[in-house]
N, C-alpha and C positions, 0 to 999 in steps of 0.2 A: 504494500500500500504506500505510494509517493504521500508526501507533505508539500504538495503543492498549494493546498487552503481548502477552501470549499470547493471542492470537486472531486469528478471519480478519475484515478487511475489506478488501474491494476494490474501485474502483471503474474503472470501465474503459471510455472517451470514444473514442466511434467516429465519422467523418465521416460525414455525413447526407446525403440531397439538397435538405434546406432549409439555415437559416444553423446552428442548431442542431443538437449532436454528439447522436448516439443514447447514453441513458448507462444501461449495464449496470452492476448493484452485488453482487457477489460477498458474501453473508454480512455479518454486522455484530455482532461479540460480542467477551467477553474472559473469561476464563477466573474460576471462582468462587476468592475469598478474593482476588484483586489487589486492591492500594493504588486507591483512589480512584478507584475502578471509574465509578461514576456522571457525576462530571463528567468525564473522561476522557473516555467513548463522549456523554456531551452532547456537547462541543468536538466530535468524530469528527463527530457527526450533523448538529452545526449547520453543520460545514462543506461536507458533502454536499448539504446544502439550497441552500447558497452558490453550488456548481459547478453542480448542476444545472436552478436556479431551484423549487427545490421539484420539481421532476418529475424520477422515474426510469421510463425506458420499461420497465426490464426488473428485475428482483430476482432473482436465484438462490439459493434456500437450500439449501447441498450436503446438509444432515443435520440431525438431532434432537439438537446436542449443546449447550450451556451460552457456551462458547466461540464459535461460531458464531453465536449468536441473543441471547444476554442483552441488546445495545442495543437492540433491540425496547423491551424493558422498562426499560430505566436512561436511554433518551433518548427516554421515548414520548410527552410533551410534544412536543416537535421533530419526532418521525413525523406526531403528528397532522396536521401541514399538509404533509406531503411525499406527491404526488400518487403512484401507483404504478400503470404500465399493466399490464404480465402479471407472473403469478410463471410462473416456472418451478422444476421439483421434477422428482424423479427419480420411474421407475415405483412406486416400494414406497409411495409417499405416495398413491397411486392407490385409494381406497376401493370396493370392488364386481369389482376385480383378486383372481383367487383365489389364486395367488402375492405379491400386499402382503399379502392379508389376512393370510398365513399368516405371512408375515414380520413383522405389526403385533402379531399375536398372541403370538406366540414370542418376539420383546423385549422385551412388555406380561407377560408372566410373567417374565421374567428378572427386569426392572426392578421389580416386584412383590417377587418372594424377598427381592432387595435390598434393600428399603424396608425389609420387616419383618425381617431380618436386624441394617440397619444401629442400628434400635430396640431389639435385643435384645442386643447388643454396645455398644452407650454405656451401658447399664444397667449393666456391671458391671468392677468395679474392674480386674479381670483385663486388660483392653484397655489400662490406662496402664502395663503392664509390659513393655512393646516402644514405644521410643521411632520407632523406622524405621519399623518396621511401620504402628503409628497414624497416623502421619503420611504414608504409601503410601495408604492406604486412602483417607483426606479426599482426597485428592489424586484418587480415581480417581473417588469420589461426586462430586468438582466438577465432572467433564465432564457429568452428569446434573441439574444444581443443586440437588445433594442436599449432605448430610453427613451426620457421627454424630449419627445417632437419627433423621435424616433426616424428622422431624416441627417443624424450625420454622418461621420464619414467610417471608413473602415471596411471588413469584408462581412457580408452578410451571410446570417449562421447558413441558410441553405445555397450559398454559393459553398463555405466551406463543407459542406455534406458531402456537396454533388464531387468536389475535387476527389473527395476520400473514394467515394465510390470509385472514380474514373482509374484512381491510383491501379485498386485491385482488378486483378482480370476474374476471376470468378468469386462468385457469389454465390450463401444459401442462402435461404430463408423459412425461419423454423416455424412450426405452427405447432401449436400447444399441446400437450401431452403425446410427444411422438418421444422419441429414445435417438440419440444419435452414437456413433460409434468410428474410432479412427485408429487403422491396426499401427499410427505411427505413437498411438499410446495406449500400450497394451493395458487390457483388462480396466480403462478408464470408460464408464457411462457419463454421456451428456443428457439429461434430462429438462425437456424445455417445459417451462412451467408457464408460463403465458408469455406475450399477452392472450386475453382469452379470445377466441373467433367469435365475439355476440359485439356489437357497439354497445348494446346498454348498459355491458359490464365493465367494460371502457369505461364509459361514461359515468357511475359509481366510483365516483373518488374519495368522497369525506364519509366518514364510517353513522350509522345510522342514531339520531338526534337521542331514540328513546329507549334504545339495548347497545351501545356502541361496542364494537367487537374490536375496539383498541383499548387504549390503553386511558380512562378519562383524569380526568383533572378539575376537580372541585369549585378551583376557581379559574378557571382559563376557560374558554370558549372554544370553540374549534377553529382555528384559520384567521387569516386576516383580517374579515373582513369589520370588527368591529374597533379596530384602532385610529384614533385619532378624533371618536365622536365624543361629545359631551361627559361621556358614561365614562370615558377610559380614563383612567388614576397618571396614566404615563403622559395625557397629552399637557403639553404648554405651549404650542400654538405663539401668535397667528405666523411668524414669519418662516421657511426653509430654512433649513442647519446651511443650506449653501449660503444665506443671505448673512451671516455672523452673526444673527440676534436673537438671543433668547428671551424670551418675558415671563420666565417661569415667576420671577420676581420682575418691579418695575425696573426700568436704567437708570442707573445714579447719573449724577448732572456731569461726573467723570465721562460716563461711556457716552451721553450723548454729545460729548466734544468728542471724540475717538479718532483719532488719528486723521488729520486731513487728506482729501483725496486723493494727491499729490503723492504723499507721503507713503501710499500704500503699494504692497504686489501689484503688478501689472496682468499678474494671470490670478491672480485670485479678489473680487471685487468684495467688500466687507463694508456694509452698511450701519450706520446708525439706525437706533429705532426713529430717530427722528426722520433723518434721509431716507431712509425703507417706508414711509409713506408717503414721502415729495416722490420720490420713484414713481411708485406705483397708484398713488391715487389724485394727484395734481391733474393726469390727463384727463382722467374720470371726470372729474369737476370740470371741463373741458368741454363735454360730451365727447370724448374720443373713448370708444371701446367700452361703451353703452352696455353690452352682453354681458361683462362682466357680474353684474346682476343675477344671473341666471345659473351663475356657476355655482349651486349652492352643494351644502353638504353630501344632498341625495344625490346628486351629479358626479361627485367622487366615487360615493359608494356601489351607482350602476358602472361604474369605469374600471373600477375594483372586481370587483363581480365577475365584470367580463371577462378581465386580463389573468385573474384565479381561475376561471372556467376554461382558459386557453393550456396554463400552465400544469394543471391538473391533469387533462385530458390526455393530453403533451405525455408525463409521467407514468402515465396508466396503459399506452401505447409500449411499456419498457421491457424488454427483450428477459424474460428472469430464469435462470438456466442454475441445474443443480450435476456438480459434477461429482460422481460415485466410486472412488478410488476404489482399487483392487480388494480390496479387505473392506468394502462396505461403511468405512467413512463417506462423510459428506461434505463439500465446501458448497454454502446457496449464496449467488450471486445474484439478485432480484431486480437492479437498475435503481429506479426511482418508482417499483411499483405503488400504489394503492390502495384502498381497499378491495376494489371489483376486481383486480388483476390478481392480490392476494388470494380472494376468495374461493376463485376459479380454480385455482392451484388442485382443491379437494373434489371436481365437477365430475373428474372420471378417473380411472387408474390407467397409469402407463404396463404396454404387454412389454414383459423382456422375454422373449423364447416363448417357453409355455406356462411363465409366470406371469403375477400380477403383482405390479408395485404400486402401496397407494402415496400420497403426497404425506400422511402422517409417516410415513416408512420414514422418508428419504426427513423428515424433519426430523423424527424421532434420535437419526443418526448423522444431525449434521454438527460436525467439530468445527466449521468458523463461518461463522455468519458474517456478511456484507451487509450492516445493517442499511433497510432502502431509506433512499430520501432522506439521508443525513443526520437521524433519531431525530423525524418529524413526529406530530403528532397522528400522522395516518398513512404513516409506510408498514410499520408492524401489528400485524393483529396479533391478538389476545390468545384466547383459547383457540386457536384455531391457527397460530402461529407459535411464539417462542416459547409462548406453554410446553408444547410439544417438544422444543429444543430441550432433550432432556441427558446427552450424550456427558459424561463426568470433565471432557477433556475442552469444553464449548470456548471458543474465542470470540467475541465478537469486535468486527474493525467501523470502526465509523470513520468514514471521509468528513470531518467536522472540524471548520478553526473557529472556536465560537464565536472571538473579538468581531470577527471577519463578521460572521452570520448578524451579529446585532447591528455591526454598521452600515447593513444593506437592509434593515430592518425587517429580518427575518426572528428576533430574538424571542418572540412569543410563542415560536413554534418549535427551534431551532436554539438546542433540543428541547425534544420536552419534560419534561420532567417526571412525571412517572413512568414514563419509559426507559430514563436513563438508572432510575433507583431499580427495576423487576432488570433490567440488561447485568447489574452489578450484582445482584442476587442469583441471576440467572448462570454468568458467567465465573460467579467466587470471585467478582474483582476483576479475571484477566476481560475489561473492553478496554480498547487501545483505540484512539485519537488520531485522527492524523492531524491535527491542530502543533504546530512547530513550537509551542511555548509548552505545549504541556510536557512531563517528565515520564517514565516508566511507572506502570503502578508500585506501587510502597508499599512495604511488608504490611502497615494496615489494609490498606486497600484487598490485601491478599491474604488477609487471617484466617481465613474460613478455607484454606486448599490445605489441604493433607500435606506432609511432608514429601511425599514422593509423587502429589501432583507438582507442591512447588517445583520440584526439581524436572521434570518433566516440562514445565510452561517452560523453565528460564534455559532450559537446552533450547525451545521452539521459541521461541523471538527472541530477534538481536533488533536495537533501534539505534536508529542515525539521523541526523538534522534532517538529510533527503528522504526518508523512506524507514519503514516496520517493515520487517524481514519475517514472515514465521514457515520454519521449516515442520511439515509431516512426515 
C-alpha cells in the first residue's frame, strides 16, 4: 500500500512458475487539491517501475474516479516505459454492453449537469456565503477532477482513462460472480465480486435510513449533505476559507486593517471582513448580478445532492475482486464499493469445478482487507460484511491521510468513527494507515494479539515513508 495521501495504490507480488513474481497493480491516484500531488505519485511510480522491472502483468482500475487514476497523468513520464500486459475493468467499462451503455450514459449526464452547474455557481458571489458548504462541494468535484467553474485547465479524468486504456493492448472485463484463473499464478482464484449486473443496485449507495447495515453513528448523519446549514455545530460561515476570513468570532479592529493590498501574495488574494463585502456586495447595490438572490441555501443543497448522487454512483460502479491464495487465505480488494455493490456480493455463489463458494466463505477467510472508500461511512457493511471477517491473522489497510480528508472536507465521513473502533477490535489493533504522519501500531494498540500473533504481524509488515509492505 503507497502513502501517497488519499488515494488507492496497490501493488500486489504473486509467486510465478518462473523466477519472477506475477505483479498485479490495484489503481494508482491521489485525491484533487493534495500537497505535492505530482512528485508524490512520480516517487509512487518510479518505484513500481523498480519492483517490477518496468513490467506489470496485470493493472486493475476499480473506477472513473480522480483518486484512483490521476498518476496516470502526474507520473506519465514514468508510465511511459512501464510495460502493461492486460487491464482488467469491471463490466460497465464494457462499450456495445446494453446495460454499461446505459450506465455510461446516465453518469455522462449526471457528470454533464455538474459541469454546467459547477460554472454557474462560481459565477456568483452568493456561493462564498457558506464557508462549509463551498468547501463540501470542491471536495466532492475532486473525486471527478473537477472544481468550481469546473472549466480550468489540466487533463480531464476521462481523457486520462481513455490514454490508460489505449496504453494496454488487451482487455477483460469481469462480471460478477464469475471465478477467474491465470496458470502464471499457480493455484491463485480471482473472484469478482461486483459490481452487480442490476443498475438499481448500483444505484443503492447510502445504507438504508431505518435498519442500516453499516456501521451507525448516534450523532452523525449519513453523508454530506447536511453541512454547513443552520443545524450544523461546525458551521461559521458567511465567507470561503479561500477568502482568509473567519467570523466564527467578530474581526478585531486589528484584522480589519490586515495587511494592505499591496503588501500581500500575488497568488494568494486575502481579504478583510471588511473588503470581502466591498468585493462582493458593492456590485449588488449596483444592480449588477441581481440573481444572486436566488442562490439560496436550498440551491447549494440541490447542487450537493446532485454532485453526491454522481460520486456515489461513480463508487458503486467499483471493480471489487477477492483473491484466494493457494491455502485458502483471502486478500478482498473492493474499490470504492457501497452499499448495493457490497450487498450483491451475497446475491449468488461462485461455481469453482463442482463446488460452490459463497461470498460469507471467501469473507469468512479473508486475512487483509482493503478497507472500501477510505473507512467511509458506507463502504463496509455490518453483519453482512467485517462481521464475517473472522480469520485470527485479519489486516486491515486503509488508503487514508486524515489531515488531507478534512481539508477537502471530507472529515464527517472520512473516517468514520464507529467503523474505525469495530476495524481495531476486529483487527486486534493490526489496521494500518497509509496517512505519512501516522507511526506503526504501538504495543497498546496491539495488546489484545497473543504473543505468537504478535510475532507473526511484525514478521508481515515492514513500513516506510513510501509504502506498508505486508508479506503472506
Amino acid at each position: 500500500m503507497y502513502r501517497q495521501g488519499l488515494g488507492d495504490c496497490f501493488l500486489l507480488s504473486f509467486p510465478s512458475v518462473g523466477e519472477k513474481p506475477f505483479h498485479v497493480l490495484i489503481d494508482c491516484g491521489v485525491c484533487k487539491g493534495a500537497k505535492n500531488a505530482s512528485a508524490r505519485m512520480q516517487e509512487v511510480v518510479a518505484d513500481i517501475a523498480t519492483e517490477t522491472n518496468s513490467k506489470l502483468d496485470v493493472l486493475v482500475t476499480t473506477h472513473e474516479h480522480w483518486d484512483h487514476l490521476s498518476g496516470f497523468e502526474q507520473a506519465k513520464d514514468v508510465w511511459a516505459d512501464i510495460a502493461i500486459g492486460e487491464l482488467w475493468m469491471a463490466w460497465t467499462e464494457k462499450k456495445g454492453d446494453h446495460m454499461a451503455d446505459a450506465v455510461f450514459k446516465e453518469l455522462g449526464k449526471k457528470k454533464k449537469k455538474v459541469e454546467d452547474e459547477a460554472v454557474r455557481m462560481a459565477a456568483s458571489p452568493g456561493l462564498r456565503l457558506n464557508a462549509e458548504r463551498s468547501g463540501t462541494i470542491q471536495g466532492l468535484l475532486g473525486f471527478h477532477g473537477l472544481g468550481l467553474s469546473a472549466a480550468g485547465g489540466g487533463a480531464k479524468l476521462e481523457d486520462i482513462y481513455a490514454r490508460v486504456k489505449k496504453k494496454v493492448d488487451r482487455h477483460k472485463h469481469f462480471m460478477p460472480h464469475t471465478v477467474h484463473t491465470d496458470a502464471r499464478m499457480p493455484g491463485v482464484k480471482v473472484f469478482v465480486l461486483g459490481p452487480p449486473y442490476d443498475v438499481k443496485k448500483i444505484a443503492k449507495s447510502d445504507p438504508d435510513k431505518r435498519a442500516p447495515e453499516v456501521y451507525p453513528e448516534t450523532q452523525r448523519a449519513f453523508g454530506f449533505t447536511d453541512a454547513g446549514s443552520s443545524s450544523d455545530l461546525d458551521f461559521t460561515g458567511p465567507f470561503a476559507a479561500t477568502e482568509g476570513i473567519s467570523i466564527g468570532r467578530p474581526p478585531s479592529p486589528a484584522e480589519l486593517r490586515l495587511h494592505p493590498t499591496s503588501a500581500r501574495p500575488s497568488n494568494q488574494e486575502q481579504l478583510t471582513y471588511e473588503e470581502a463585502f466591498k468585493k462582493h456586495f458593492d456590485a449588488i447595490d449596483k444592480g449588477v448580478d441581481a440573481d444572486w438572490r436566488r442562490l439560496v441555501d436550498d440551491d447549494f443543497a440541490d447542487f450537493e445532492q446532485l454532485a453526491m448522487a454522481l460520486v456515489r454512483d461513480t463508487n458503486n460502479t467499483s471493480l471489487a475482486l477477492a483473491f484466494q491464495l493457494p491455502d485458502g487465505r483471502v486478500l478482498l480488494f473492493p474499490g470504492d464499493a457501497q452499499v448495493g455493490n457490497c450487498l450483491s456480493w451475497h446475491d449468488a455463489d461462485f461455481k469453482v469445478g463442482t463446488k460452490k463458494v459463497s461470498a460469507a466463505e471467501l469473507l469468512k477467510n479473508t486475512v487483509l482487507y482493503k478497507v472500501s472508500h477510505h473507512c467511509s461511512h458506507n463502504g463496509t457493511l455490518k453483519d453482512q460484511g467485517l462481521e464475517q471477517m473472522i480469520h485470527r491473522d485479519l489486516i486491515a489497510l486503509v488508503p487514508l491521510e486524515v489531515s488531507q480528508a478534512a481539508s477537502l472536507g471530507y472529515a464527517r465521513t472520512m473516517p468514520w468513527p464507529s467503523l474505525v473502533s469495530r476495524l481495531k477490535e476486529r483487527t486486534k489493533g493490526r489496521m494500518l494507515l497509509s496517512d505519512s504522519t501516522r507511526k506503526a501500531p504501538s504495543d497498546t494498540d496491539l495488546k489484545d494479539l497473543s504473543d505468537a500473533a504478535r510475532t507473526r504481524f511484525d514478521k508481515t509488515v515492514s513500513i516506510t515513508p513510501l509504502y506498508i509492505d505486508v508479506t503472506l
